[in-house]
N, C-alpha and C positions, 0 to 999 in steps of 0.2 A: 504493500500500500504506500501512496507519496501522501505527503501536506501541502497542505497551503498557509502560510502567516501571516494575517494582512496586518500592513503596516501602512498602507497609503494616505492616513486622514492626517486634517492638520493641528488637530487636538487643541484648541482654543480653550477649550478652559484648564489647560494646563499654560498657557503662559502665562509668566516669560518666560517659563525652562524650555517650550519650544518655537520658541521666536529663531535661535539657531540649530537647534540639535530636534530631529525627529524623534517622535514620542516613542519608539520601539528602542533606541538608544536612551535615552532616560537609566538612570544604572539603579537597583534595588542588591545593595550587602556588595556594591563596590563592583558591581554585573549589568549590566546590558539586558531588559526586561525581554528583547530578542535571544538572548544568551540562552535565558531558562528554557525558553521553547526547544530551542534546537537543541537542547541537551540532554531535554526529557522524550522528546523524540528519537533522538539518536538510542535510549535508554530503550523505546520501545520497539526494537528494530529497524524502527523508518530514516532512511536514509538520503532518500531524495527529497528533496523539497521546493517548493517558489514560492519566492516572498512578492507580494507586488509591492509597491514605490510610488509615492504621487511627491508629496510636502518636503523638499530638501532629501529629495527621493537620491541624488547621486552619494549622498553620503554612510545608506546604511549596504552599497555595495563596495563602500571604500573601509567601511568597517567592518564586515564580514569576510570580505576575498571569498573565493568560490567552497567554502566550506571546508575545506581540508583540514580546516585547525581541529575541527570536530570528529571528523572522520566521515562526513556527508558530500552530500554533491547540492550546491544550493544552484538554482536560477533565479531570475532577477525580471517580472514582467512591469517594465514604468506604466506609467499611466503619467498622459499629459495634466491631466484634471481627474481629480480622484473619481471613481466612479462607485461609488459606494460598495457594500458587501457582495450583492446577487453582480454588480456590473461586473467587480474585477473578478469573481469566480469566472463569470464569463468568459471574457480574454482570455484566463489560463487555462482555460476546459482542454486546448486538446494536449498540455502536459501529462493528464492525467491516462490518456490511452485508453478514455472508456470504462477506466475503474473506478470502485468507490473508492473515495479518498476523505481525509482527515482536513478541518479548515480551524484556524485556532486565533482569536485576536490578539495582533500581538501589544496590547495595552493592558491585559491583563496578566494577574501573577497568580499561579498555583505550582501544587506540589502535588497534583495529580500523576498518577502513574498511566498512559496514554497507551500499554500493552491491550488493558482491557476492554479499548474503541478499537482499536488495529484491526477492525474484520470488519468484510461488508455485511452491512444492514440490511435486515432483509425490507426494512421501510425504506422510501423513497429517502427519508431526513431520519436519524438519530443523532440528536442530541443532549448536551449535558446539561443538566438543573441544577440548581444551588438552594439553602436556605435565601432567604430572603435579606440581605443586607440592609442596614441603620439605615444609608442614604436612598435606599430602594426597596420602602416596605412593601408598597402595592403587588410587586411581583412583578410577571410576566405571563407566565403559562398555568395552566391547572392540566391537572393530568387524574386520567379514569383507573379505575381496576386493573381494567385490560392493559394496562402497559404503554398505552396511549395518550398522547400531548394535543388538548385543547386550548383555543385561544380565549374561551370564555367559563365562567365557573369558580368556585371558591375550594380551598384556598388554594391560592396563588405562589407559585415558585419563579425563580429569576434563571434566565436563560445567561449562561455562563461564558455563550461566546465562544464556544467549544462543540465540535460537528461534526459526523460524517457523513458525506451524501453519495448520492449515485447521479453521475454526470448528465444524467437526461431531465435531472430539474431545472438544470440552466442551458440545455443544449439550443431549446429555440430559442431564448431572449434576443435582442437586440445585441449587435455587437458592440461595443465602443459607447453604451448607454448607461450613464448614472444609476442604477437601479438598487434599492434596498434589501433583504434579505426576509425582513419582518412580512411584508404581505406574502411574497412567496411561502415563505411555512406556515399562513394563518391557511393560506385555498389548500394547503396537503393537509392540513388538519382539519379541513372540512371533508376530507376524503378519507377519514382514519388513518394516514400514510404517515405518519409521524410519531416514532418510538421515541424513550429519554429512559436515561439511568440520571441516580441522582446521587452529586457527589459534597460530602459531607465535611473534607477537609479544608486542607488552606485553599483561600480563591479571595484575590482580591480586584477588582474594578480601579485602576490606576486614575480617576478623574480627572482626580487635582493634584496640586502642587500637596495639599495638606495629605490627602490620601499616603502620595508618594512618600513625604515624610513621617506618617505614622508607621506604615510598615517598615520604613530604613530602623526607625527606633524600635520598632519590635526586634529586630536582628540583635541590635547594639543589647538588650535586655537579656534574651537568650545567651549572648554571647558572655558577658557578666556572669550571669549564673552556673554558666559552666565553668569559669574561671574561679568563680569563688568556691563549686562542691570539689 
């Protein structure tokens, strides 16, 4: 199976940290919040990857090099004008060779183990849910018995930003079109096509600048504590 990491937005409400440096460079514990992805991937077998690029897009190929520090083979798809979630999967669809593949944002931070998404779905979309975080009580999704993700219903879980799909969700779109992700898995949820496992660990939504800095001080805490046992 390959990934996808999108890193092409211009993350406005994190400046001024990304007035120079794009938001997947941002460092969490002295690392590059791109770093963890392709590490945990790498952990999980996957080894090819594409990142796409839009916002000071030449700089997260001048800091990554083609992968080999990792042990991976990265590609690199720009995007003139970021074209949101469902656009750039678009673009990079025919990377993937008609397999399911893994799509992960690269603004978020976890310590997820990605072994246990590494297979195709037998749903159109399998994606990952979280508990519902401070800054995002409402949720996102609710999900039935059956193992299925709906866009309406109580209570509500937070979509983590974390996916595997099967490339005929995005085969007809428009090419080279701004397109979201969000209505595309509301009409497969109207169709039951929509599985989620739900993950209970570290996950954090990089937003803001404070976000960023809470999690650096959680490291700095942890790292104290094991200094002082």
């Amino acid at each position: 199976m390959k990934a996808m990491i999108l890193a092409a937005g211009r993350g406005e409400r994190m400046r001024p940290l990304t007035d120079e440096r794009p938001k997947p460079l941002l460092k969490v514990n002295g690392k590059a919040l791109i770093e963890w992805h392709i590490e945990a991937l790498k952990e999980a077998g996957i080894s090819d990857i594409i990142i796409n690029t839009s916002w000071l897009g030449e700089l997260i190929p001048e800091y990554l090099g083609d992968g080999a520090y990792w042990g991976v083979n990265l590609s690199f798809s720009p995007e003139e004008q970021a074209l949101e979630t469902a656009g750039g999967i678009r673009k990079a669809l025919d990377f993937f060779e008609n397999e399911p593949f893994i799509v992960v944002n690269g603004d978020v931070w976890t310590d997820i183990d990605y072994t246990g998404i590494a297979k195709a779905p037998e749903s159109s979309a399998h994606i990952v849910l979280v508990p519902n975080p401070e800054h995002h009580p409402e949720g996102d999704f609710c999900v039935t018995e059956g193992g299925k993700v709906k866009s309406e219903g109580e209570p509500k879980l937070t979509f983590s930003g974390i996916g595997v799909y099967q490339p005929k969700v995005f085969a007809d779109l428009p090419e080279d079109e701004a397109i979201p992700l969000g209505p595309i898995l509301r009409q497969l949820m109207e169709q039951d096509d929509v599985t989620y496992e739900l993950y209970q660990g570290r996950w954090h939504d990089i937003g803001t600048p404070e976000r960023l800095q809470s999690l650096n001080e959680s490291f700095q805490r942890k790292l104290k504590t094991i200094e002082f046992n």
